[in-house]
N, C-alpha and C positions, 0 to 999 in steps of 0.2 A: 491353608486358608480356604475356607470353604466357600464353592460357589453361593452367589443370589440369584434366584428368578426373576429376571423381571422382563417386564411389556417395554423396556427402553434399554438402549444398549449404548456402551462407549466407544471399544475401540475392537476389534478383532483381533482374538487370538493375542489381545495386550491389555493389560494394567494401566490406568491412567488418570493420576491426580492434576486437577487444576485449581485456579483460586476463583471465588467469585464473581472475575469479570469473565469468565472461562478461559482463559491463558494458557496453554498446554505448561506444566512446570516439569513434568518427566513424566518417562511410561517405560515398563519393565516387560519384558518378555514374558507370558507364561506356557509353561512348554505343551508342545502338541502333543496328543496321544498316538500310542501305537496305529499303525494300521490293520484295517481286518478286510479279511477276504469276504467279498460280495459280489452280487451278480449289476449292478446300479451305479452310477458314477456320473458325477458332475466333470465335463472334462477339464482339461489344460485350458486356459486365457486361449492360448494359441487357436483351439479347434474349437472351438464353440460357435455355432452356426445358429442365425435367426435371431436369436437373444434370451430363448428361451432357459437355455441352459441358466443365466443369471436371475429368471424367475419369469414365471409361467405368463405373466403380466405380461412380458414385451411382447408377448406374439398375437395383443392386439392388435388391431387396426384401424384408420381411424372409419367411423360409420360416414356412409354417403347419405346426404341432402336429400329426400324423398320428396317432402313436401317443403314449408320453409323455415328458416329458425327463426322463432318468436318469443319475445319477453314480454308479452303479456298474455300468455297460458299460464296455468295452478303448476305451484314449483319454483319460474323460471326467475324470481326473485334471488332463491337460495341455488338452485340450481344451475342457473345461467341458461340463455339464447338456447332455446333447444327445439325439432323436429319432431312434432306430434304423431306422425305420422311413422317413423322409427318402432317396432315390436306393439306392443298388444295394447291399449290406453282406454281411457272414456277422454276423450278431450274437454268434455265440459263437468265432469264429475259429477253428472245429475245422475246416473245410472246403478253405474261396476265399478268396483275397485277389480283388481286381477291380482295375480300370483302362481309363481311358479311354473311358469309357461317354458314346456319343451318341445319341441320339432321334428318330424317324421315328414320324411316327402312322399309324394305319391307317384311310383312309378313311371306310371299308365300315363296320368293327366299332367305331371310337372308341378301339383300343385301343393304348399309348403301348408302339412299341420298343425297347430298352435295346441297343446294340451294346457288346459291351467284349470283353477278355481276362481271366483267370482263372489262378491258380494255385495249389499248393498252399498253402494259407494256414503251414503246419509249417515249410516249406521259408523263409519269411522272403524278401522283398524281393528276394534270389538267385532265388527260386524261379519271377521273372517269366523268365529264359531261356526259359522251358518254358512259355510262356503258350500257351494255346488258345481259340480263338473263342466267346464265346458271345452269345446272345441272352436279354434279361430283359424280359417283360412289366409291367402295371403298367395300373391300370382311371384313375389319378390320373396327370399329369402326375409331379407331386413324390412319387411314390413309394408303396407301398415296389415295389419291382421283385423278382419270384418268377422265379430261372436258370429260364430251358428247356434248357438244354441245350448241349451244340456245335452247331456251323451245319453244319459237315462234318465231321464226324469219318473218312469214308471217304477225304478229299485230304490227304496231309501227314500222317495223323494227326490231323487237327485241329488245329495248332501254327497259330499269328500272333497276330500284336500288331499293338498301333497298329492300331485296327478305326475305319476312318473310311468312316461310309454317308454316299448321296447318290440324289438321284432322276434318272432317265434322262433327256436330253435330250428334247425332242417333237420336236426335229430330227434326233435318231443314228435311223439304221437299225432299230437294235434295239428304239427304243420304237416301231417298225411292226410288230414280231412279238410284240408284247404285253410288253415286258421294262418295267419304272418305278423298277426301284431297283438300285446298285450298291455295292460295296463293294470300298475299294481297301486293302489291307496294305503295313504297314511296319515296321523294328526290331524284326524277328526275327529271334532269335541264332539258332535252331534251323534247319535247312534253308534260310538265309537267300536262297541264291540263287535257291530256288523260290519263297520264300513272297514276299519283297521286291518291292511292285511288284506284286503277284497283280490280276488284275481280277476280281471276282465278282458276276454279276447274277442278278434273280429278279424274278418276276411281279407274284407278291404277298409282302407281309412274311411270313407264315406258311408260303410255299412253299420250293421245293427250291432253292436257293443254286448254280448254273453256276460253274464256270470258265472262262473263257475268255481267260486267255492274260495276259501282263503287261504292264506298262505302255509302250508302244515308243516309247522318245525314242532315235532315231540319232545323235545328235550327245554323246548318252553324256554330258552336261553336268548333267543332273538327276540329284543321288545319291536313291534310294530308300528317304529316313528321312525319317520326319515327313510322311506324305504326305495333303494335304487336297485335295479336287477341288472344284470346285463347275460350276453349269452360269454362263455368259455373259448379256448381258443383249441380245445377238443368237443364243444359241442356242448355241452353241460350248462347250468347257469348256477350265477355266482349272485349272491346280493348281500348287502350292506344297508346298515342301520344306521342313527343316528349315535349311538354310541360310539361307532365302530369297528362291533362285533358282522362275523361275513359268515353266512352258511350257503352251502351247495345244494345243487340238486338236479338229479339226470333228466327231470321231464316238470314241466311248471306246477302239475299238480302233485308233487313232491315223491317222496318226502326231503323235506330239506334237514340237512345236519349241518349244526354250527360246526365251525371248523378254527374259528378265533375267537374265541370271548374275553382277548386284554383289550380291544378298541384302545382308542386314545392313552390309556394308561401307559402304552409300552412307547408313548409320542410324549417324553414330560413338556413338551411347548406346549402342545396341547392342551394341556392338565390343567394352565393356566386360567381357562375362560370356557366360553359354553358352546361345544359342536354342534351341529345342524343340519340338514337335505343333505349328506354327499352325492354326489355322483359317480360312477362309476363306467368303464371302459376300458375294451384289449385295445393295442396299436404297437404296432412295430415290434413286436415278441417280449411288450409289458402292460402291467394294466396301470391304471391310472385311476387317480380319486381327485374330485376337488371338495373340498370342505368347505361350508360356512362356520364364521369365527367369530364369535362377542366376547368382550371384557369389558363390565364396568370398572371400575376402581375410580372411587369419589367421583368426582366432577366430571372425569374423563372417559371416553369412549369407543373405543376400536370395533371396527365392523370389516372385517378384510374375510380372504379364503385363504387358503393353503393348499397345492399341489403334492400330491402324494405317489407314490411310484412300489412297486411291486413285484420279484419276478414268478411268481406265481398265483399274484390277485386275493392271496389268505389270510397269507405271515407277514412277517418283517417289511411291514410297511415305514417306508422312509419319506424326509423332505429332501426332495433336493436344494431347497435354500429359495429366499424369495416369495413375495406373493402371489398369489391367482388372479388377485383384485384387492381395493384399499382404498377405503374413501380416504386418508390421508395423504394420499401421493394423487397426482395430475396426469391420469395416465386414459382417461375418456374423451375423446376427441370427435370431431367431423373433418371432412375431407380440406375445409378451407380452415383448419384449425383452431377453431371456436370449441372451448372446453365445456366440458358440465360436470358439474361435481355433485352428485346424490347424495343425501344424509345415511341412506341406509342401501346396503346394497346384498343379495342374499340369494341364495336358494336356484345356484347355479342349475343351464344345464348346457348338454354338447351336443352340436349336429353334426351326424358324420356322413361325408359321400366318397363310394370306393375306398371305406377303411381310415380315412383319414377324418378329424376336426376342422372342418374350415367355419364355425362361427360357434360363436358363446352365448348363452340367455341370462339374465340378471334381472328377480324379481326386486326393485326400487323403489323409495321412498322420501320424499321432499324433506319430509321432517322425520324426529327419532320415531318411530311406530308407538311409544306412548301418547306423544303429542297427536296422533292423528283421530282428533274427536270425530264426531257428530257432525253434521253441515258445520265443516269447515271448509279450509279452503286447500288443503294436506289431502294426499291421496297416495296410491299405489298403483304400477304398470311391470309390464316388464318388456325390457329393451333387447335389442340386438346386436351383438358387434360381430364385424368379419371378424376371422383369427387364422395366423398364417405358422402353424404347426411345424414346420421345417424343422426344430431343433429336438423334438420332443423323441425322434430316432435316434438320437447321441447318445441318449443316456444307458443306451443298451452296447455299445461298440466295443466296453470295456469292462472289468473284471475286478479292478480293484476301489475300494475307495476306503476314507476316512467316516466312520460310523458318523451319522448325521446328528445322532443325540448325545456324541462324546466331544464335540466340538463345536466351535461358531463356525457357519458358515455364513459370512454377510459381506461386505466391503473392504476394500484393501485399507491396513490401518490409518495411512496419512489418510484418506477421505473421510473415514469415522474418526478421527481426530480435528479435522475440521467442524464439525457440529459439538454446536454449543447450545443453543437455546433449547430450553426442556420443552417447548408445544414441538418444536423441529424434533427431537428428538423423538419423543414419541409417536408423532407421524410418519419418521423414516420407515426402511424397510429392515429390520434387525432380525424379522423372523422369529422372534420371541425365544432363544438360545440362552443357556442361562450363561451371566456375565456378571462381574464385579463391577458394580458401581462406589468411589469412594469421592 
């Protein structure tokens, strides 16, 4: 019997017919596949530490109360009670929308960088064509973050999107001549040929932002969207696209060589809906990806991430099961447990101090980003949440596992036998695995 794909699943690693009040009537075993030797493993029930190991999700935490939670701010209707003052916002939407806000701390001063894009907030969700660079301060990790400004307004104009920072290699060149931090642009509609690809370095976070040239992959196989860099865990750097194609390269002004160009193809969950910003990072002797994930099908909507794992940041890129994030599950919190639930959640990124993740970025949306016209009342921010990474070293401890794309990895069957209602189902966490529905 041949597998279905689908965005909803029934039961793990089982077959199972019910009648239309959903009734379990039987469920047949369908046999596991062989085992294959890898470097990546989800462990044993037994050893799984934090929660991460069951999906990348648990190792939020819930955001602390900065300023206070309020339902009468833009949002808090659909969103629920929420903390303006939480990651990067216009509070009153007469201004900015924001997007894709990532984090770099300042040594020296303690003080937390906000990279994102910006645009007229009036202009509606359209009005991201025209985004332009800025930088947001912030004395707190989690917020609130006060614009500084464009980073260059003198290059372009200021125009780019997709503001993904990173710090210089101690191996490029250029961290010889004093350079520690870079920044690489993508999906910009505006000047895109120039801005696409841009490479931009600086000294210190508060100092003068360099151009120096765009990203040079010769073999012209990397498209220029969705663009994440990071450095290697021999020095080198590694970046990734929105595809999910990843090219190398010894010094940032290249040359870079694609080293994977199946992306998502060789991930068939993936293949389902539309990838977006990944991100990328080494920790604990693996790299690590998070994806942004859409699917329409008819009526219906998914907006989640996915957690991807690697033992050497290229190839055989795996899930190990679970989401990153999913507006369909209840997994956004504050400290006195007051939920929010965002309509649109996306364009991850990671803070890391001494090597490790301890918080997430999430550029968010009240309503679906079609719906967000012209002076309405729908906007965009991007939030913050602590995250407490303990389990994301497990996956390295062990040697063998069960191929991620040759089986379900999702909930133990009596628990995916309990779900019956199709909106429950398709908001569960199934991982998008392909599964028999009859």
């Amino acid at each position: 019997m041949k597998l279905k794909k689908a965005g909803i699943a029934v039961l793990s690693s089982m077959l199972a017919v019910s009648n239309t009040a959903g009734t379990l009537l039987y469920a047949t075993e369908i046999p596991t596949p062989q085992k294959q030797t890898a470097q990546i493993q989800t462990l044993p029930e037994a050893e799984k530490t934090g929660g991460i190991n069951d999906q990348f999700m648990n190792g939020v935490e819930p955001m602390p109360i900065i300023g206070r939670l309020s339902s009468d701010v833009w949002g808090a209707d659909t969103v629920g009670a929420r903390d303006q003052k939480n990651g990067l916002e216009d509070p009153t939407l007469e201004n900015y929308s924001y997007w894709g806000g990532r984090i770099l701390k300042d040594p020296s001063s303690g003080i937390y960088y906000m990279f994102a894009s910006r645009w007229a907030a009036n202009e509606g969700y359209a009005g991201r064509n025209n985004a332009k660079v800025i930088a947001a301060t912030s004395n707190d990790i989690n917020g609130p973050y006060t614009d500084q400004g464009e980073l260059w307004p003198d290059w372009n104009e200021g125009y780019g999107d997709h503001v993904s920072p990173f710090e210089i290699s101690s191996k490029d060149p250029l961290y010889g001549e004093g350079y520690r931090y870079g920044i690489v642009l993508s999906g910009s509609h505006t000047n895109a040929d120039e801005i696409n690809g841009s490479l931009h370095v600086a000294k210190t976070l508060d100092g003068e932002w360099e151009h120096i040239g765009k990203l040079n992959n010769p073999d012209g196989k990397l498209a220029l969207d969705g663009l994440s860099i990071m450095v290697r865990a021999d020095g080198t750097y590694g970046v990734m696209n929105s595809d999910g194609y990843v090219a190398t390269a010894r010094r940032l002004e290249g040359e870079w060589t694609t080293v994977n160009d199946k992306g998502w193809s060789a991930l068939s969950a993936l293949e389902q809906g539309t990838c977006s910003d990944p991100v990328v990072w080494y920790e604990d002797g693996l790299y690590h990806c998070l994806v942004s994930y859409e699917q329409i099908n008819g009526g219906s909507y998914a907006c989640r991430g996915f957690h991807l794992v690697s033992a050497d940041g290229m190839n055989d890129w795996r899930m190990p099961g679970g989401s990153a994030w999913n507006i369909g599950q209840n997994f956004l919190t504050y400290t006195d447990g007051t939920m929010n639930k965002w309509a649109v959640m996306k364009s991850a990124g990671i803070y890391m101090e001494e090597g490790r993740v301890n918080a997430l970025t999430l550029s968010v949306s009240n309503a679906r980003l079609e719906n967000d016209g012209a002076y309405d009342s729908n906007g965009t921010k991007v939030i913050v949440m602590p995250f407490n990474d303990n389990g994301l070293k497990d996956y390295a401890l062990t040697q063998e596992q069960t191929g991620y794309n040759e089986r379900r990895c999702g909930r133990p069957a009596k628990e995916d036998a309990a779900v019956h209602s199709w909106q429950q189902e398709a908001d569960e966490n199934y991982n998008h695995q392909e599964t028999i529905m009859i």
